[in-house]
N, C-alpha and C positions, 0 to 999 in steps of 0.2 A: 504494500500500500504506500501510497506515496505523502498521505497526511498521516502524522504520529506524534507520539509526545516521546521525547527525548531528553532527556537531562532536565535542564534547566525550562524549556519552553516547547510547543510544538515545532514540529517541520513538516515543509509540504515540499517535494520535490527537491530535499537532499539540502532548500536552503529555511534560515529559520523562518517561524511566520507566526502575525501577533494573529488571534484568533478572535475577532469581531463579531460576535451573533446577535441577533435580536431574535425574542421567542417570539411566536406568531402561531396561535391554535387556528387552524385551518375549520375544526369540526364548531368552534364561537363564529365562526363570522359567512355572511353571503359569501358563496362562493363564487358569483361576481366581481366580488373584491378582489378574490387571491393577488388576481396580478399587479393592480393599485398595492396593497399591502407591501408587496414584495418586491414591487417598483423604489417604493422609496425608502424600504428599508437600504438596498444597495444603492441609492442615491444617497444617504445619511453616509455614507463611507464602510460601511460594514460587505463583510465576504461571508458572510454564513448567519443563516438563519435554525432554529430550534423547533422542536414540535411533540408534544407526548402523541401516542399512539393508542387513543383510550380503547381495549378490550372491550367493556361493554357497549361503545358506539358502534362497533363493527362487527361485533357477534351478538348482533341485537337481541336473537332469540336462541337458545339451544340447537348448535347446531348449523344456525343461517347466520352466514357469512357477508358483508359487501364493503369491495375496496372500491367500487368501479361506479359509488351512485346511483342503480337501478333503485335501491328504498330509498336514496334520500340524496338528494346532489352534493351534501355540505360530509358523505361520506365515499366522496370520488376521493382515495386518499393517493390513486396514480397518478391522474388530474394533478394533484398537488404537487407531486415529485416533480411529474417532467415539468411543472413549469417554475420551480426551483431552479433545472438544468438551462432550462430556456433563458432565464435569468440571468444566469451567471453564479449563482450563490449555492454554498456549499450546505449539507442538510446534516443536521444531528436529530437520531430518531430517539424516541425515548418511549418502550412500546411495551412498559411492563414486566409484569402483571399488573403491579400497585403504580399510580402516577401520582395520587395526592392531587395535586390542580385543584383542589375547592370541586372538583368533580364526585359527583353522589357515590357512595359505599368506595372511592378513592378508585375508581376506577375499574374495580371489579364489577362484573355482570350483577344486576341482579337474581336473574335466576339460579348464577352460581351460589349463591347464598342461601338460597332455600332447598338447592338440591343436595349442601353437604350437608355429610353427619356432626353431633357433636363435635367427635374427636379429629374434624379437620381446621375447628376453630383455636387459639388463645385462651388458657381456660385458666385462671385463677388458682389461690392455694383451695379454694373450694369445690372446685372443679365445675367451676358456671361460667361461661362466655362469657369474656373480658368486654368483648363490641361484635357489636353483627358482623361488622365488614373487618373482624383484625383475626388473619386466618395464623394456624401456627405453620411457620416457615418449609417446614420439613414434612409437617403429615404429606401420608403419600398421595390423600383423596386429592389434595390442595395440586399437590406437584402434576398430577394426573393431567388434573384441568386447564391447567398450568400451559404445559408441553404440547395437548391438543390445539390450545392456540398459538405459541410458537409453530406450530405445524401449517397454518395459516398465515401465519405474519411473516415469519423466516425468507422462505422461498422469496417475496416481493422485497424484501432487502436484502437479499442476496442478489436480485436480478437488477436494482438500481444503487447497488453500491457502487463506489470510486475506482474499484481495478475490474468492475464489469462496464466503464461507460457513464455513471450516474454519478446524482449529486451526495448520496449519502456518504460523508467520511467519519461518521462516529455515531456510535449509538451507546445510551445511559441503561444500565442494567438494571431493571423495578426501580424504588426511590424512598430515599431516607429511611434504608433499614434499621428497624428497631425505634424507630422515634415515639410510634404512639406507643408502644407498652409503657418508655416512660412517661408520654404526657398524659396519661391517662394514670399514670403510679399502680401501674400493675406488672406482675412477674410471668409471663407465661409457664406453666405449671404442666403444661400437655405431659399424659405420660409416657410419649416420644419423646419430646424435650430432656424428661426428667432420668428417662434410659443412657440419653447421648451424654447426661450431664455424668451419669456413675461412670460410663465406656472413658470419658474425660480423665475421671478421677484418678481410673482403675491406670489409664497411660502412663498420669504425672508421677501415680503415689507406688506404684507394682506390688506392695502388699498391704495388704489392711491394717498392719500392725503400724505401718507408716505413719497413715492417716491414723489413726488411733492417738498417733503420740501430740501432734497436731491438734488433734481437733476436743481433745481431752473426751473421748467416747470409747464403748468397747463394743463397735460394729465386728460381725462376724465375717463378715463378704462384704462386698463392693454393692451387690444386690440388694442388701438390706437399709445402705444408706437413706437418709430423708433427704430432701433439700434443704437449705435454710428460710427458715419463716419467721416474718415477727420480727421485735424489736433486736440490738444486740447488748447483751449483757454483760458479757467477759473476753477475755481476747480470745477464747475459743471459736465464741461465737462469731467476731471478730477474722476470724482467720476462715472458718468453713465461708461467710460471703463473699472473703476476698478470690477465693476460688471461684466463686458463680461467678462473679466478675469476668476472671479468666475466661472461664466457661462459656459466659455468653458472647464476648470475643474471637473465639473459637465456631460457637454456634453459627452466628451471623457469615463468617467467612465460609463455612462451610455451605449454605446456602447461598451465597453471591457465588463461589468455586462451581458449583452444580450448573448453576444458572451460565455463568461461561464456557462452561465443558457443553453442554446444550446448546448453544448460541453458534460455536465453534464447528458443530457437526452439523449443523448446516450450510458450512462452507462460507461463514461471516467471517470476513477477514478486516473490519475498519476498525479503528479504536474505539477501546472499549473504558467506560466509564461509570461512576458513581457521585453522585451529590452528597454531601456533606450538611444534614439540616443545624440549624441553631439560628441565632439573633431572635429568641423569642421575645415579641411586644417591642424590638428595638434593641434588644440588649443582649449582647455576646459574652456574657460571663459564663454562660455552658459549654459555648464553643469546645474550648480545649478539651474538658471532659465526652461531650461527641465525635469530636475526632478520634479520640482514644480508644474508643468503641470499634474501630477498625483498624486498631494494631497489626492483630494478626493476617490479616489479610495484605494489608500494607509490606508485609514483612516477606510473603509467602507470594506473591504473585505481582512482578515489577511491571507487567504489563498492560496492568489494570490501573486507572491513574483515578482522584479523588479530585474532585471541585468543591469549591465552598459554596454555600447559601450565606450572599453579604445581602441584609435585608437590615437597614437601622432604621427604617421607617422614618423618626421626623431627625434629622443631622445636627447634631448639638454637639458642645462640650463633653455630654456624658458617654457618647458614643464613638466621635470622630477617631477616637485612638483603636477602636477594638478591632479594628482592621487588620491591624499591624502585629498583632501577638498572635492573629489568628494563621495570618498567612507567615508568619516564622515559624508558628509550631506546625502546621503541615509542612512547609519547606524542609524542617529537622526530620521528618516523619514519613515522608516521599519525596528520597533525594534521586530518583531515578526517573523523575515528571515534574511537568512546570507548576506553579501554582496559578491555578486559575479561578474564577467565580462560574459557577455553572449556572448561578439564580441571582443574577448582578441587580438589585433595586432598581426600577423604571416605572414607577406608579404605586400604585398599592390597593392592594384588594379589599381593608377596612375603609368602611365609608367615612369613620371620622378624623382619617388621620389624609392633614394636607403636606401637601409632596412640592415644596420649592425648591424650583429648576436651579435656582441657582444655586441652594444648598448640596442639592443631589452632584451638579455640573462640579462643584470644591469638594466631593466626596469622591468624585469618580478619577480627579488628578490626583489627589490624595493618595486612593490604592493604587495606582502607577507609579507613584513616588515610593510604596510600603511594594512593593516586587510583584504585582500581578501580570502574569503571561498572555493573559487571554480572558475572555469575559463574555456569558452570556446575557444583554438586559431584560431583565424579567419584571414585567414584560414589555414588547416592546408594542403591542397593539392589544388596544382595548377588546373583550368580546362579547357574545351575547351567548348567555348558557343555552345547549338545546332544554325544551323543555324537560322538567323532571329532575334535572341532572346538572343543577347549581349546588352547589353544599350551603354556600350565602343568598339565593338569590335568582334573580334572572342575569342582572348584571355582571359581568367580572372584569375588573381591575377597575379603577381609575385614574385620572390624570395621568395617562401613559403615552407616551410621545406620538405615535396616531389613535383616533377615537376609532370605537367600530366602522364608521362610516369613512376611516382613510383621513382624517383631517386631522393636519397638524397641532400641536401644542407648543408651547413654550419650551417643554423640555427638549421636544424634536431638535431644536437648534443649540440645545446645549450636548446631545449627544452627535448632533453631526460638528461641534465644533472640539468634540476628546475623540472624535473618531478620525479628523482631519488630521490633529495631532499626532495620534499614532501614526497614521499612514506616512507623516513625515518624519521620523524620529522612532520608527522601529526597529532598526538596527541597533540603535545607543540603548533603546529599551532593553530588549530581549537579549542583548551581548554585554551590556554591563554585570559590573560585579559591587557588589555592598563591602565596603573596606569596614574592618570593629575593631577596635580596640577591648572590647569588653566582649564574654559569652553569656548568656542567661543558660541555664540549663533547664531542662524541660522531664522533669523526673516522673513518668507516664502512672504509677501504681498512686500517686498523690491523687490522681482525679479518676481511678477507678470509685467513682462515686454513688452512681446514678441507681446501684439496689440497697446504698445502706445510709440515705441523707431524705431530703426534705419528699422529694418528689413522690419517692415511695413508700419509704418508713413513716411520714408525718414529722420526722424530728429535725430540731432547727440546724441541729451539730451534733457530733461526736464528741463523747468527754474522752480524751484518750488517757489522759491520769486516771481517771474512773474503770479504763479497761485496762490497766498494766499494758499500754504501748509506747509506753516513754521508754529511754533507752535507760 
């Protein structure tokens, strides 16, 4: 393939290249538009446009399929591609399972919902469905339904990818794994999960006497372990979570692994990729801890590269810095790929938050100045939900550089004026190096966090004098 990520930044044709996209939901807007839309996104300066691939729009019923707009013109999704290529502009697909997009049950059918069993959802220390639409990663009903629509989608992006002719040169693999079990402060508990978590143990620990000495317990087998539940009391307790930790580390890559070995044998050769969720409400103080959550993957498969979700919603003081810790600690964390924004802020999907061009225009120099490679703006055109199938709404996004109906904004000319910029100065960009006199360290077990702090426990902190973890 001739687009990649390499080192420091992308390349396309052996030489480096800043990667400019604007998202643009094809299945929001008349498809009338398309070409308007896509006109001035590559008139703004930008070479590549974005797009999820929602499952449930195109496998509207069990079974019935359309890329090609016989049920519905706004699901022509070839339509869309060649005129991508016609364009000029390069296409990143992003086709699932999960897309998130404020899109109803997140993507997934809903029929697939009501045809699985229990055991192919996210199920609590009680064993009751955490959310309708939050399935567990690995059930195999899940994967089932999964692969039959890969089995559909695949083939059409293998035939308009980059080294078959077409515009597609990257595609995002599902999206923000793992993020609602915490924002929801629940553990998936499935007892798949809780099998993979003992096979985990049984790798790290090789006898149970191990784990015994550890966990201050007298487990017989590996088979009889519990998970960890509840609050933690002692550093016993203390130490079995910090394993789930591990564990779900592990989990998660091993479901993003599956999902590219899948992807792969379909003969997808374009880079592959993952979004990074965080900036909740505006505010990146989780980030690092979500990053973290893809250690192991990070560690195990250089080929797969991570973007950030930079979403500060209104640009202040409180904010403007968090850029910069974020995109150091994936730079420390995936030194084998550029750092880029996959979900670059360009409007906003809350009605009451307003979005000034030119705060966002000093936000967007800013992460250029903090080392960003490449950037998607999300979004970069306003849409209109199909019915049903808003999570907010009819509407989605606002004040975003074209309206549904193709008309510019204020912002529009703040991002055609950091897109001119690049295009003259991307060399110095993407070939510069950061000179320090000082290193921060970035110690990853500090922010394995996210199953034993606020989110899920209820509790504000950790007394670690209270747990005998002082040295």
């Amino acid at each position: 393939m001739s687009f990649k990520a390499v080192d420091r930044y992308f390349e396309k044709n052996g030489e480096p290249f800043f990667l400019i996209s604007g998202e643009i939901h094809y299945f929001r807007l008349n498809p009338k538009l398309w070409e308007k839309h896509l006109r001035l996104l590559k008139q703004s300066g930008a070479n590549t446009t974005s797009t999820y691939i929602p499952w449930d729009w195109h496998e509207y019923e069990e079974g019935k399929f359309d890329f090609s707009g016989e049920s519905n013109p706004a699901r022509n999704l070839i339509k869309y591609i060649k005129l991508c290529k016609k364009i000029g502009l390069q296409l990143i697909v992003k086709p699932g399972p999960y897309i998130l997009a404020e899109y109803e049950n997140q993507g997934l059918p809903d029929w697939l919902l009501k045809r699985c069993s229990k055991n192919a959802f996210a199920l609590d220390e009680n064993g009751k469905i955490i959310s309708p639409d939050l399935m567990s990663y690995m059930s195999d009903e899940y994967l089932k339904y999964t692969f039959l629509w890969y089995d559909k989608i695949m083939p059409i992006i293998n035939e308009y990818q980059e080294s078959n002719g077409g515009p597609i040169t990257m595609m995002q693999v599902c999206n923000e794994v793992g993020v609602f079990q915490w924002l929801l402060g629940k553990i998936d508990y499935n007892p798949k999960v809780i099998n993979l978590y003992k096979e985990f143990l049984n790798g790290k620990y090789n006898w149970i006497e191990n784990l015994n000495s550890v966990y201050g317990t007298q487990y017989l087998s590996f088979e009889k372990i519990s998970a960890p539940i509840g609050k933690i009391e002692n550093k016993q307790d203390y130490c079995a979570y910090f394993d789930f930790h591990l564990f779900y580390r592990h989990y998660f890559a091993m479901y993003l692994d599956l999902l590219i070995k899948k992807i792969r044998s379909y003969g997808i050769n374009v880079q592959l990729t993952h979004n990074i969720p965080g900036w909740i409400y505006g505010n990146a103080a989780e980030l690092p801890m979500l990053i973290s959550t893809y250690e192991e993957i990070m560690r195990t498969r250089s080929d797969f590269v991570f973007g950030l979700d930079h979403i500060p919603e209104y640009v202040s003081y409180r904010n403007a810095h968090s850029d910069l810790a974020c995109n150091k600690i994936l730079e420390a964390m995936q030194p084998y790929g550029p750092v880029w924004a996959a979900e670059f802020q360009s409007g906003t999907r809350e009605h009451h938050v307003k979005c000034d061009a030119n705060d966002l225009e000093t936000f967007y120099f800013a992460s250029l100045a903090h080392g960003l490679k490449g950037f998607n703006y999300y979004m970069f055109s306003q849409g209109i939900n199909p019915d049903g199938k808003g999570y907010y709404g009819k509407t989605f996004y606002y004040q975003t550089p074209l309206s549904v109906n193709g008309v510019k904004s204020l912002l529009y000319d703040s991002v055609k004026k950091v897109n001119d910029f690049i295009n003259r100065e991307k060399e110095e960009l993407l070939l510069s190096e950061v000179k320090t006199d000082i290193c921060v360290g970035f110690y990853k077990p500090y922010f394995f966090t996210e199953l034993t702090t606020s989110q899920l426990l209820k509790e504000k902190r950790l007394y670690i004098e209270k747990l005998g973890l002082t040295l």
